[in-house]
C-alpha positions, 0 to 999 in steps of 0.5 A, a space after each residue: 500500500 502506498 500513501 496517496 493524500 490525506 482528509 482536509 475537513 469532515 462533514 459529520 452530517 453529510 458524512 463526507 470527507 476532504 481529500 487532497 492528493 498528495 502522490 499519484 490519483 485517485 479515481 472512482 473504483 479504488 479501493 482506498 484505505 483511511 488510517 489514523 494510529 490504530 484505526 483503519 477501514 477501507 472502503 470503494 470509491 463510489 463517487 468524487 465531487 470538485 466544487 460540487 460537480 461530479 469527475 471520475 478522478 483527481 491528481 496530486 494536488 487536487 481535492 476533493 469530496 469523497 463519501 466514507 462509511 465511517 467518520 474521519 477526521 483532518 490529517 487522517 491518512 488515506 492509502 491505494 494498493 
């Protein structure tokens, strides 16, 4: 697994993350894993939103909206097989 980027912000109630791409891309269809010291879950990429607009990936340097199954939280790292 390699590190790819990392959350900027976490809306709670809408249950979204911030991801910003630090290394490589990210597309819809990876499989991703956020982490955090002992906490981790992976998750598909169903779907990711740039200024509330829908777009199959992001590069390094983009961010981006990205639905997650579980709560995350700023700074949590986000890593692709």
């Amino acid at each position: 697994m390699e590190k790819i980027g990392r959350v900027t912000h976490f809306y709670n109630k809408i249950g979204v993350a911030v991801v910003v791409v630090e290394k490589g891309a990210l597309s819809v269809g990876d499989i991703v894993h956020f982490k955090h010291n002992s906490h981790e879950f992976e998750q598909a990429v169903q779907s990711l939103e740039v200024d509330q607009q829908s777009v199959q990936s992001i590069k390094a340097g983009q961010e981006a909206g990205l639905k997650v199954i579980e709560p995350v939280k700023e700074g949590w790292a986000i890593y692709k097989e």
